[in-house]
C-alpha positions as CSV (number, residue, x, y, z in Angstrom):
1,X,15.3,73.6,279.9
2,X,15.1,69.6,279.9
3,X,15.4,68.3,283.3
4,X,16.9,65.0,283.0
5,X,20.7,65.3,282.0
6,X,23.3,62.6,280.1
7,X,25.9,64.0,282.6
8,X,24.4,63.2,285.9
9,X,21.1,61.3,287.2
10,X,18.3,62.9,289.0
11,X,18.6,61.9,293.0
12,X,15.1,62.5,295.4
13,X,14.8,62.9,298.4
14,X,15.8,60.5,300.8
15,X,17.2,58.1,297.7
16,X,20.0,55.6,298.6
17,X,22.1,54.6,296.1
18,X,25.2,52.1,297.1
19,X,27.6,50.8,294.7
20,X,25.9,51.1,291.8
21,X,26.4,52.6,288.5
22,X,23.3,54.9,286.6
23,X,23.6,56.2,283.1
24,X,22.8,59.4,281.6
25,X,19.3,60.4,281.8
26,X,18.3,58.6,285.0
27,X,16.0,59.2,287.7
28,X,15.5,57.6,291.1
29,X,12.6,58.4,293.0
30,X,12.0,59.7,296.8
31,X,12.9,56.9,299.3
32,X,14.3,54.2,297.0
33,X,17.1,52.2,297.3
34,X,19.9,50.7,294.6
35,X,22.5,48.2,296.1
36,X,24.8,46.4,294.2
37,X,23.0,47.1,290.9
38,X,23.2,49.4,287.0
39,X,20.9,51.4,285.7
40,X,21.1,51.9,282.0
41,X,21.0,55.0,280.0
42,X,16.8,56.7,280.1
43,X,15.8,54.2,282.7
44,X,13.8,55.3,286.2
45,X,12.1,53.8,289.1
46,X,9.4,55.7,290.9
47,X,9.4,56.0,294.7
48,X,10.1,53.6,297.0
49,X,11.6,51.1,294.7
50,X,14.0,48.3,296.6
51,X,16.8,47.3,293.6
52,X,19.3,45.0,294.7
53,X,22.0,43.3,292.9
54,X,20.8,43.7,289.6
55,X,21.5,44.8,285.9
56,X,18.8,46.9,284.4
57,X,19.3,47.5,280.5
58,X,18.3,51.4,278.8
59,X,14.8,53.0,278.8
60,X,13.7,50.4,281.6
61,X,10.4,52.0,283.2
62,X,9.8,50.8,286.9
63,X,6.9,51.9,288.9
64,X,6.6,53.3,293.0
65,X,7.4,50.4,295.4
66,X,8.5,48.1,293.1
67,X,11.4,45.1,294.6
68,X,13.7,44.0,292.2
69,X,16.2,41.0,293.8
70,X,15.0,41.2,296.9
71,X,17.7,38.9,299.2
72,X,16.9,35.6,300.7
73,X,17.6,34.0,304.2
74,X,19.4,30.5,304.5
75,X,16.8,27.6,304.7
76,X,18.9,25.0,304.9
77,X,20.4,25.5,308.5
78,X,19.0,25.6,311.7
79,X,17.8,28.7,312.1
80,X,17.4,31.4,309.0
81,X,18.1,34.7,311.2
82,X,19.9,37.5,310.9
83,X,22.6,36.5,313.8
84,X,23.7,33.6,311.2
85,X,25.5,36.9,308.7
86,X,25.1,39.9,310.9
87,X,26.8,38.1,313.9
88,X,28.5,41.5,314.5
89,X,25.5,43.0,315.0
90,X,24.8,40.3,318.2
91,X,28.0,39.8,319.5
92,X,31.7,42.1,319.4
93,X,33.7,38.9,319.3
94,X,32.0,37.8,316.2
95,X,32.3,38.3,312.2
96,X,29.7,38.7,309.9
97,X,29.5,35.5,307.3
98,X,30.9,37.1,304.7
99,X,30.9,34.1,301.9
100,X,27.2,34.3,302.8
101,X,27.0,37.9,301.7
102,X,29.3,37.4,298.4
103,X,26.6,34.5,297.6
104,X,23.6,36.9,298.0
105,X,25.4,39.8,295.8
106,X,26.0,36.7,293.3
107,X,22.9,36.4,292.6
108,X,21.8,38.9,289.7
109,X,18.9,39.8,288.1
110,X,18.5,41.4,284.7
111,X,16.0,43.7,282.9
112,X,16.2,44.3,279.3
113,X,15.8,47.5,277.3
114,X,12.5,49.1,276.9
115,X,10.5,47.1,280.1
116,X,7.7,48.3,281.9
117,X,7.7,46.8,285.7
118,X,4.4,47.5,287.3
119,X,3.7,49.2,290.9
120,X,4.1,46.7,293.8
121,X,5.9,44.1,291.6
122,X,8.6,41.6,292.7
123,X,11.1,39.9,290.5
124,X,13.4,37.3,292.7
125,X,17.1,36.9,292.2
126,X,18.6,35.3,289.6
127,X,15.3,36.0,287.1
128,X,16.0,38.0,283.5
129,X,12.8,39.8,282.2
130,X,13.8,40.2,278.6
131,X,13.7,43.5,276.3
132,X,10.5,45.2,276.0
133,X,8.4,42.9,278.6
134,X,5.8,44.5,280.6
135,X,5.4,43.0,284.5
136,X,1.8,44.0,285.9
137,X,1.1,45.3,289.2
138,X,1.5,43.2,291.5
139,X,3.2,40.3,290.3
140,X,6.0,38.3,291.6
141,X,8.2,37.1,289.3
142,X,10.1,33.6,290.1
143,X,11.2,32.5,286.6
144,X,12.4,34.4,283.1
145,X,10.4,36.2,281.0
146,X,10.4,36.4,277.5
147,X,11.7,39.7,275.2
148,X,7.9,41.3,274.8
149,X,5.8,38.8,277.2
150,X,2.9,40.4,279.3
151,X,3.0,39.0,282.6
152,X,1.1,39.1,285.6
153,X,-0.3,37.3,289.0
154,X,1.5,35.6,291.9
155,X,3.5,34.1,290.4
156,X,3.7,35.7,287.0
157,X,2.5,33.9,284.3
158,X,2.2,35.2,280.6
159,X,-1.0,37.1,279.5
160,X,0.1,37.6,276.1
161,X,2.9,39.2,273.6
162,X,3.5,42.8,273.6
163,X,4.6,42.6,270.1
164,X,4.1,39.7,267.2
165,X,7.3,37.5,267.7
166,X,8.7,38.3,264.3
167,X,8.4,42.2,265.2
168,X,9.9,42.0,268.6
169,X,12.5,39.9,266.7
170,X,13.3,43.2,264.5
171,X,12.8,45.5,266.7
172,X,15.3,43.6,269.0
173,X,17.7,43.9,265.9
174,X,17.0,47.6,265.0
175,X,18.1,48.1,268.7
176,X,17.0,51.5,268.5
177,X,17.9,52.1,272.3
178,X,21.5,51.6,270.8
179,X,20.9,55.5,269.0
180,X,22.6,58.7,270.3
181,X,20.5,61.5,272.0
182,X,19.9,63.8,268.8
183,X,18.8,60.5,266.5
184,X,16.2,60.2,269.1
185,X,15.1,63.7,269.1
186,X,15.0,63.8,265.3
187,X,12.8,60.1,265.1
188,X,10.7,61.6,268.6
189,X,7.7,62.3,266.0
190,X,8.0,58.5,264.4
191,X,8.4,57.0,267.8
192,X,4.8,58.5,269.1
193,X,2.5,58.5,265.5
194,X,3.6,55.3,264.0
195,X,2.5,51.6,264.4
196,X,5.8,49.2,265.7
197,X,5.6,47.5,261.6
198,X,5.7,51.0,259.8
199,X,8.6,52.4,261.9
200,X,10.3,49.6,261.4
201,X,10.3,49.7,257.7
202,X,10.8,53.2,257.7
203,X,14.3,52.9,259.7
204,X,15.6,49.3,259.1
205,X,18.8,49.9,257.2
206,X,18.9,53.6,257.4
């Protein structure tokens, strides 16, 4: 019996998940946390992933403690402490800032279909990693990253292409992550023997 369902995502223990929408075949793992944020059909994160305020395409692999959009304090003022937005928190006569707060959830960040974000990485707000890059352990991500870059280090710079431009370029327009369930189960044998070029000309056009 396959465990992972199109009608409703796996749930861990202790996972949070707070106005956000997750698509058929999900999984979030023990002790994460999603705020704010989608999770596209086939995509997962691992255990104690922090997601915030962010759009994450189909098939999307992220490893254990990964932080995706992780909020910022104000730098600009005075101080950059909670009391500033949590006043409520410090004081009954007092709101929290709530413009503040709409600005933070403003903020998005985006991964494409088919990434791989690697355990212990941290991609800020407002940053897109584009279809099928790969983020290594450990990075911090400040700035886009290209459909099929490697990146890694603090901050993440590009190691190389996952994929020849001109076949990331196809593969982009084959958009197989587009295809129903049973297509995928019918091209599962393709998808693991052959090289990105020969399944490419085996299903562009069909």
């Amino acid at each position: 019996m396959a465990r992972l369902k199109a009608e409703a995502p796996v749930l861990h223990a202790n996972a949070s998940v707070v106005n956000s929408e997750l698509g058929g075949f999900t999984e979030v793992g023990e002790g994460s946390r999603l705020l704010n944020s989608e999770l596209g059909d086939y995509s997962y994160c691992e255990r104690f992933c922090d997601i915030a305020n962010t759009t994450i395409g189909k098939f999307s692999n992220i490893a254990s403690f990964v932080r995706v959009g992780a909020t910022d304090h104000p730098l600009a003022t005075a101080s950059l402490h909670h009391f500033l937005y949590r006043s409520s928190d410090y004081w009954d006569d007092a709101d929290n800032d709530a413009e503040f707060f709409e600005h933070r959830a403003s903020r998005r960040a985006s991964i494409g279909h088919d990434t791989w974000i690697g355990h212990g990485a941290m991609i800020k707000p407002e940053v897109t990693v584009g279809h099928g890059a790969v983020v290594a352990a450990g990075a911090i991500v400040t700035k886009n990253v290209g459909p099929y870059e490697i990146v890694a280090g603090t901050p993440a710079t590009v190691l190389r292409l996952r994929q020849p431009r001109d076949i990331a370029e196809r593969i982009i327009d084959l958009a197989w992550w587009d295809w129903d369930h049973a297509r995928l189960r019918e091209t599962l044998e393709d998808f693991r023997s052959l090289p990105a070029a020969a399944f490419l000309e085996k299903y562009e056009g069909a």
